[in-house]
N, C-alpha and C positions, 0 to 999 in steps of 0.2 A: 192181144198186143202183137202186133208184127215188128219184125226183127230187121233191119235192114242193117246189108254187110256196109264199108266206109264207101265205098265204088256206089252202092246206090244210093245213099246219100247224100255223097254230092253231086251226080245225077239231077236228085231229087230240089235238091236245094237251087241249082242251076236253070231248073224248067222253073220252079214257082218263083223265083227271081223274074225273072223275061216277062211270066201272066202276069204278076202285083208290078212291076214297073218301079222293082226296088233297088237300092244298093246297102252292100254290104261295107260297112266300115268296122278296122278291126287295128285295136291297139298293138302297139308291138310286144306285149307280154302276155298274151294270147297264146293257145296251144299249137305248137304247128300246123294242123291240120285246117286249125280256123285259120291262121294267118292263110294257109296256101291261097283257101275260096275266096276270101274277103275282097271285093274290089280295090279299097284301098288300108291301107297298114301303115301308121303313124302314129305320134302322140301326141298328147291332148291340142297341142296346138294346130300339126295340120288337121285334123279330126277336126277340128270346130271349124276350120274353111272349110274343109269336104263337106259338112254338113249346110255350112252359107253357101256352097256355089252348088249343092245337087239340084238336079232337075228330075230326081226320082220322085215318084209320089209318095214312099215308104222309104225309111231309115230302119235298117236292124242295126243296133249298137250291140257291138261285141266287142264290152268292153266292162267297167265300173260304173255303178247307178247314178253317179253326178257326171259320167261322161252323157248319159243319153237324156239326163235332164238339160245340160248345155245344148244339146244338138236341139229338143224340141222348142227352147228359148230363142235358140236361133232363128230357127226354121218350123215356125206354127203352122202352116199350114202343111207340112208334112204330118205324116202320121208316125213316131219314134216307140219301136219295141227295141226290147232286148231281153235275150233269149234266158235268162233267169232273174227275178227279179231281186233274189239275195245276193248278188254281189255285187256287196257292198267296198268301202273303202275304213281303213283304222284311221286315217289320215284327215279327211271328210269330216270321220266321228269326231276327233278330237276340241273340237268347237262348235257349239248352236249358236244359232241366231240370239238368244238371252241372252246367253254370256258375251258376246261381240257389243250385244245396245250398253250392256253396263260398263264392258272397259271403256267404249267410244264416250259413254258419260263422264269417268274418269280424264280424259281427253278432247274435250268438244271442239277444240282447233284441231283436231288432228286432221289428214288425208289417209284415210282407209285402203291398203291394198290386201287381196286375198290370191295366193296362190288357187288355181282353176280345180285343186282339189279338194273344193269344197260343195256343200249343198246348194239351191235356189236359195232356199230362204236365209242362208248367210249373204251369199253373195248380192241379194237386193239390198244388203246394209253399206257396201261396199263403195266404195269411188272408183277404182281399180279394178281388173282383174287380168291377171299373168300366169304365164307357163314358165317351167323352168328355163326355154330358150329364149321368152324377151323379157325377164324379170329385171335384169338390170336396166335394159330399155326404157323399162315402162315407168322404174323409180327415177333415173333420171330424166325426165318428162316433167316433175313433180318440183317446184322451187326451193331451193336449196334451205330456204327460212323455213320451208312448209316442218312440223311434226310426222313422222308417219307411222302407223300403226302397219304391221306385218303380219299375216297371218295364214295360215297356223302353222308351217312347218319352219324348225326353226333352226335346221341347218341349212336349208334353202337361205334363210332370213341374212344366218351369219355369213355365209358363202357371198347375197349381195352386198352387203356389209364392208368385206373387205375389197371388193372389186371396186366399190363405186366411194369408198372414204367417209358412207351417209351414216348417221348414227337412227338408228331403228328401234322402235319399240316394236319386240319378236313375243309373240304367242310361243307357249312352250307346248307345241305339238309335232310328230314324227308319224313318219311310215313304218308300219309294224318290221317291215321289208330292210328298206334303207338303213335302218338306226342300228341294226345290227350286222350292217357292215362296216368293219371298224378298222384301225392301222394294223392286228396280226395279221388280218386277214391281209391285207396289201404286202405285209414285210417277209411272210410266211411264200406266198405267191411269186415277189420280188425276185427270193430265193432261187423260188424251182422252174421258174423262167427268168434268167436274169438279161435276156434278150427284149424281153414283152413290155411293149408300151403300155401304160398303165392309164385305162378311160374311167373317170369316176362321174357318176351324177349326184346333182349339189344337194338330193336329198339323203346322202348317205353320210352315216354321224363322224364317219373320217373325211368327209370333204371341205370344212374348213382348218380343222385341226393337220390335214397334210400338205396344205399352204404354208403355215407357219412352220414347220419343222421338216417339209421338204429335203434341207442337207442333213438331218438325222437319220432317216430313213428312206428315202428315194427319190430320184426326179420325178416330181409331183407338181410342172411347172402349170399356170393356169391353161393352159394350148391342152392338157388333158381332162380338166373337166368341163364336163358337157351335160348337155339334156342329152335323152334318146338320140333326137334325130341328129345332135351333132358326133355324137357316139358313132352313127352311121354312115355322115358324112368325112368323119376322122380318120375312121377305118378304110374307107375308100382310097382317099387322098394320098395318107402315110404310104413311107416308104417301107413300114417294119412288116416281118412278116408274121408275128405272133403278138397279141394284146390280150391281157387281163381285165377282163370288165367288171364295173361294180356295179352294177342293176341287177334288175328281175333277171333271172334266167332264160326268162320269154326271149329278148331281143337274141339271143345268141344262134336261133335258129335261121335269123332275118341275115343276118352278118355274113356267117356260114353260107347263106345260098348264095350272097351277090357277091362274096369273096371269096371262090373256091379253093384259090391258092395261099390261103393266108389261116391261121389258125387262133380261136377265142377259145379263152379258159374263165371259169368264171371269179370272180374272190372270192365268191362264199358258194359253195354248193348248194346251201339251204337258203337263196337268195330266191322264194319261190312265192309269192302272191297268192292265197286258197283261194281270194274273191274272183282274180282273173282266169283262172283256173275252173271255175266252175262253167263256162260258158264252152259248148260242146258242139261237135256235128249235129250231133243227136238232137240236143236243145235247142240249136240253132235252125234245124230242119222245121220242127214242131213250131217254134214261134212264127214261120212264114208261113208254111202250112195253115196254122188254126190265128195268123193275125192276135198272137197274145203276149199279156205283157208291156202292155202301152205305157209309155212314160211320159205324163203330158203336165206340163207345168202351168197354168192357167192365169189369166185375170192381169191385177195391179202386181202381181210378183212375178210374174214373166216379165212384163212393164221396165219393174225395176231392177229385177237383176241384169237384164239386157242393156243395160248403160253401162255398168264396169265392164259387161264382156264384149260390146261394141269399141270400146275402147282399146280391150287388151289387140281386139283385130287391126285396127286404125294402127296399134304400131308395128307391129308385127311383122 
């Protein structure tokens, strides 16, 4: 086995990029090093146009295993790996395709949306499909008579809930990640930065609970919760010069480099992803290298989940 130091690496990764006529897409809760190479670094939502508007022949997803099933749904006639094939999502898990046909039978008027962090074969049961940046969007699109089934994370669900006044039937499912970032963590932080703009995403199990009790415990007005990418167009914008983030830890690298004057602390230290995390130089080299790892969603279920996720783009 040969050893290669991080400098040959990405070297390496940079030549076999150019010969395959590939691109690198890489979530923002990625390790730094893969963020650095990556061509582009977003979430799931710009990630799924990166993957609709490439003109590479090859996609490496450096990301989650329903990120790089999305991308080949999008983009079949690409070729979509990703550099391990177990990282997975807790969030993903929390629902099958079974369990979604029996509630919808429970429900058969209903209008089906699914947050994008799900599998293919849920999302081909789906009518919908959203990211935490156009989730509100995409529910108000939906007529106000309509029933809607939400699914699966379900402080995403309650966070649209209160923004858009819709009443929702929410799946009781959570990011292993998020749910355990809670109100000590925000009041505890509050504390020891009492300067720090406070940026939450709506899968975190304090982000509707600190809407409602905001004058308990902090300015927690909605202008601070965000998906990712609004996290990073927040931080740009803002006049403050220190903010508390509640996400993966991933994005704090991202922040950190395009904000050099400005300083991110995290809410939770142990706000760390193992699935995102597993995706490496090393891994990443090997899968362009030996072209492995293909993630290819096939047939009538490419078909059909490509309707809710054709849609979530349409509003996007």
């Amino acid at each position: 086995m040969i050893i290669m130091d991080t400098q040959e690496l990405i070297d390496g990764i940079k030549k076999l990029k150019e010969e395959k006529n590939a691109v690198i897409l890489g979530h923002n809760y990625m390790v730094p090093e893969v963020q650095d190479i990556a061509d582009y670094i977003g979430d799931s939502l710009g990630l799924s146009h990166q993957a609709a508007d490439t003109d590479a022949e090859m996609i490496i997803f450096c990301g989650v295993h329903f990120m790089a099933e999305t991308a080949s749904i999008i983009s079949p006639d690409k070729k979509v790996l990703i550099p391990d094939l177990e990282a997975g999502c807790s969030l993903a898990d929390s629902i099958t395709a079974e369990q979604l046909r029996e509630w919808k039978a429970e429900h058969p008027d209903a209008v089906t949306v699914t947050y994008i962090n799900t599998t293919a074969a849920v999302k081909a049961e789906c009518d919908y499909c959203c990211t935490s940046s156009n989730a509100v969007d995409v529910i108000n699109t939906i007529p106000e008579d309509k029933e809607i089934l939400f699914l699966p994370d379900k402080f995403l669900g309650g966070y649209i809930e209160m923004v858009t006044g819709r009443d929702l039937n929410i799946w009781d499912g959570a990011c292993h990640v998020h749910e355990k970032i809670g109100e000590l963590n925000l009041s505890e932080k509050q504390e020891e930065y009492p300067e720090a703009e406070m940026l939450i995403h709506p899968e975190c199990g304090c982000s509707t609970s600190c809407m409602m009790k905001s004058a308990m415990y902090f300015d927690c007005e909605d202008g601070h919760i965000h998906s990712t990418s609004g996290m990073l167009n927040r931080a740009q914008e803002s006049d403050a010069e220190e903010f508390v983030v509640a996400t993966e830890t991933g994005i704090l690298h991202r922040m950190r480099k395009e904000n050099p004057g400005k300083k991110f602390y995290p809410a939770n230290e142990n706000a760390v992803c193992e699935f995102m995390k597993m995706i490496t130089l090393e891994k990443l080299y090997d899968s362009l290298k030996h072209e492995q790892h293909e993630v290819k969603v096939e047939g009538e279920l490419a078909e059909r989940a490509h309707l809710p996720i054709k849609r979530m783009l349409s509003i996007a």
